[in-house]
C-alpha positions as a Markdown table, in Angstrom:
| # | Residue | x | y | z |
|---|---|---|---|---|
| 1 | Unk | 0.0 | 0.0 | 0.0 |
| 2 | Unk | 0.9 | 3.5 | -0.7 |
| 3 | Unk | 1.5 | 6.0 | 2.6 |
| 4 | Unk | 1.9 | 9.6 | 2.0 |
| 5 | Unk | 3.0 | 12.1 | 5.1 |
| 6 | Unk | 4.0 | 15.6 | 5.5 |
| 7 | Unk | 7.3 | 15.9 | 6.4 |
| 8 | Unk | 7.9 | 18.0 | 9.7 |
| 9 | Unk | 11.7 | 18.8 | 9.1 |
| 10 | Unk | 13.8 | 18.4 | 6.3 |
| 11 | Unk | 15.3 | 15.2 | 5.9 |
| 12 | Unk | 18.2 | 13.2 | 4.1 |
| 13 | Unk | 16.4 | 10.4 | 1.9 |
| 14 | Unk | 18.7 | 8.2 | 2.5 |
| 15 | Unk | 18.3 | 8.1 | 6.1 |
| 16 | Unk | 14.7 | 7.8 | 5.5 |
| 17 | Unk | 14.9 | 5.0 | 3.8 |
| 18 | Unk | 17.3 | 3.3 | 6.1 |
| 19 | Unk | 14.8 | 3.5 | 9.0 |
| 20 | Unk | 12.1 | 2.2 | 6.7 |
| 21 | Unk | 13.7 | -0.6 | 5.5 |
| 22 | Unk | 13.3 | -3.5 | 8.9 |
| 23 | Unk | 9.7 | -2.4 | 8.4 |
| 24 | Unk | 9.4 | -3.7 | 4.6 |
| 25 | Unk | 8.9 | 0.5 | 3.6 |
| 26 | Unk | 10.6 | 0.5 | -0.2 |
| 27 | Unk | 10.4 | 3.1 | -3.1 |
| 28 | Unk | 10.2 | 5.9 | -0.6 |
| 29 | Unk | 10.6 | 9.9 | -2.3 |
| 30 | Unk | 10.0 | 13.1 | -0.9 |
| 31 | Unk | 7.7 | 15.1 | -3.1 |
| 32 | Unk | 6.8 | 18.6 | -2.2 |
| 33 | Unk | 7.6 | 18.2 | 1.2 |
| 34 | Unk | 5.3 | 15.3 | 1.6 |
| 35 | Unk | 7.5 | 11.5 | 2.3 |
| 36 | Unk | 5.9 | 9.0 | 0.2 |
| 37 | Unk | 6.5 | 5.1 | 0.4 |
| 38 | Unk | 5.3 | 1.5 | 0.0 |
| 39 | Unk | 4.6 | -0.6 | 2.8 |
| 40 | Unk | 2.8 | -3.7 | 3.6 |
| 41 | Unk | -0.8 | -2.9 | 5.5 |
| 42 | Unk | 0.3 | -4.6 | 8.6 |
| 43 | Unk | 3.4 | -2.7 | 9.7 |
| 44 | Unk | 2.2 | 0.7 | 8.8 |
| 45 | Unk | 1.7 | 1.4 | 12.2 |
| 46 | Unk | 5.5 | 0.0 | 12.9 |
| 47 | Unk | 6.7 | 2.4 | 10.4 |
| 48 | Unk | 4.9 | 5.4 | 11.3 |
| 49 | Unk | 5.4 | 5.5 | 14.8 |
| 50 | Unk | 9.4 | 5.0 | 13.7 |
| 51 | Unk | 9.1 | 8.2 | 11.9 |
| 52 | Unk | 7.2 | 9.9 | 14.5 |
| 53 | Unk | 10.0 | 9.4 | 17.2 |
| 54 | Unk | 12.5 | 10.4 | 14.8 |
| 55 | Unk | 10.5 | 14.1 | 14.6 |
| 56 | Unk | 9.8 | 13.3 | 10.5 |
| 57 | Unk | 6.5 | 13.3 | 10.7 |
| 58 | Unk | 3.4 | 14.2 | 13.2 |
């Protein structure tokens, strides 16, 4: 499934996609400030409470 969140600050991609990856988050970008990414349903959550500690995203 596709996720799309507003970034908070801005961030290297790379990292981004380093703290997605033990969730199974692949083909992230960052298009007009928004972080978008695939990511199997059941660790969305996982993955966006990652980001949320990390200050990426609210």
């Amino acid at each position: 499934m596709k996720v799309v969140y507003d970034l908070k600050i801005p961030a290297e991609l790379k990292a981004i996609k380093e703290l997605l990856k033990p969730y199974g988050g692949r083909c992230a970008k960052i298009v007009d400030g928004k972080l978008e990414y695939q990511i199997k349903e059941e660790k969305e959550q996982e993955a966006l409470q990652a980001l949320k500690e990390k200050g990426l995203v609210d």
